[in-house]
N, C-alpha and C positions, 0 to 999 in steps of 0.2 A: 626148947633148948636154943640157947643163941652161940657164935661160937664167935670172938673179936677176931676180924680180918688185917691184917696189919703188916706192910712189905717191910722187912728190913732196911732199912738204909735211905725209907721212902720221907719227906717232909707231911703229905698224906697217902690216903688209900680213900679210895672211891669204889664203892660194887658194881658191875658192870650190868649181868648176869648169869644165869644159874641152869642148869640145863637136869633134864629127868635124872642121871647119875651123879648128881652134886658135885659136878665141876661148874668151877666159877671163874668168871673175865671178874678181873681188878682191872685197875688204871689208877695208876699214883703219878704224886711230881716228885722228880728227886732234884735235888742241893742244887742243881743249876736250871731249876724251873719247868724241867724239859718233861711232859708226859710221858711215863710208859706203862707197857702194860705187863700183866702176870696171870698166867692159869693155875687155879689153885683146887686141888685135886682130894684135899681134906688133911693133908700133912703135907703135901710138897706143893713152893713155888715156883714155877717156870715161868721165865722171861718169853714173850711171846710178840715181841714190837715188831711191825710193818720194818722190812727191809727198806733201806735209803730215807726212809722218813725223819724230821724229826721230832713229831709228834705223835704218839699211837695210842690212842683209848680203844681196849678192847668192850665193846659194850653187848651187845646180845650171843650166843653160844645156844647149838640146836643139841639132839641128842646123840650124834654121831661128833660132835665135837667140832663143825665150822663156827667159824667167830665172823662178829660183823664188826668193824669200825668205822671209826671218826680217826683220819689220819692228816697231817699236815705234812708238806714236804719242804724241802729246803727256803723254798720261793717264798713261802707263807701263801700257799693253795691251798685248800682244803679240799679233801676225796673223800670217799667212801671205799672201802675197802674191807676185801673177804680171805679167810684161809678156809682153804681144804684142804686136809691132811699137814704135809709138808709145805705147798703151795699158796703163796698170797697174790689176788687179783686185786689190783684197781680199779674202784668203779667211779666214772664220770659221768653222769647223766648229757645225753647230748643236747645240745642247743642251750643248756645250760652252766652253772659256776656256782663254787661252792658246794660243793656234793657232797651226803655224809650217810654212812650205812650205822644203823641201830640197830638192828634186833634181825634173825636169822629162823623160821621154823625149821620143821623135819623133812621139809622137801625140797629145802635149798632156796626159798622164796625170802628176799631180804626186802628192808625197810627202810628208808631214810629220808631225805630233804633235799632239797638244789633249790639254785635261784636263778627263775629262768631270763633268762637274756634279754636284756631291756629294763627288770624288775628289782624292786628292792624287797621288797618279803620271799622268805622262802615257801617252799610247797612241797608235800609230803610225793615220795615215789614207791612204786615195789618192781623189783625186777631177779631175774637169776642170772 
């Protein structure tokens, strides 16, 4: 069975991921280009963008319901960035730029990318 995912008011809808209780991270662009994201619950969307940011792709979600992103902030930085619960953390890989959180399993261990200092390719990281 497929079910079409699709934000209201969004230009697209992107799947993020999917966690064991079929909540899902989207990330769409709306009208003025700007990324955001939504947790989609099997009937209801909830807006779930990185505070201060203004870019927020939610992209991995564990089974307790923490998200990992890709967030850009006003500067045009790029982060990595987690919720738990109510709460969202910034992650900056140190000695490095460019930081970006993908994917989250069940014990809070995230996944992402930086480019380390001096460097032009990025390289994958995991941290909590």
């Amino acid at each position: 069975m497929y079910t079409d995912l699709f934000v209201t008011g969004s230009i697209n809808t992107f799947g993020g991921g999917i966690n064991a209780t079929d909540e899902v991270t989207l990330w769409w662009t709306d009208s003025t280009t700007y990324s955001q994201s939504s947790l989609y619950n099997g009937s209801t969307y909830t807006t779930i963008n990185v505070p201060g940011m203004t870019n927020s792709r939610a992209l991995g979600i564990n089974k307790t319901g923490q998200i990992a992103y890709v967030v850009t902030d006003p500067y045009g930085v790029t982060h990595g960035a987690v919720k738990k619960g109510n709460l969202y953390y910034i992650v900056d890989f140190p000695k490095g730029t460019q930081t970006t959180g993908g994917g989250i399993n069940d014990t809070s261990e995230f996944v992402g990318s930086y480019t380390p200092a001096g460097k032009t390719v990025p390289q994958p990281y995991t941290g909590k």
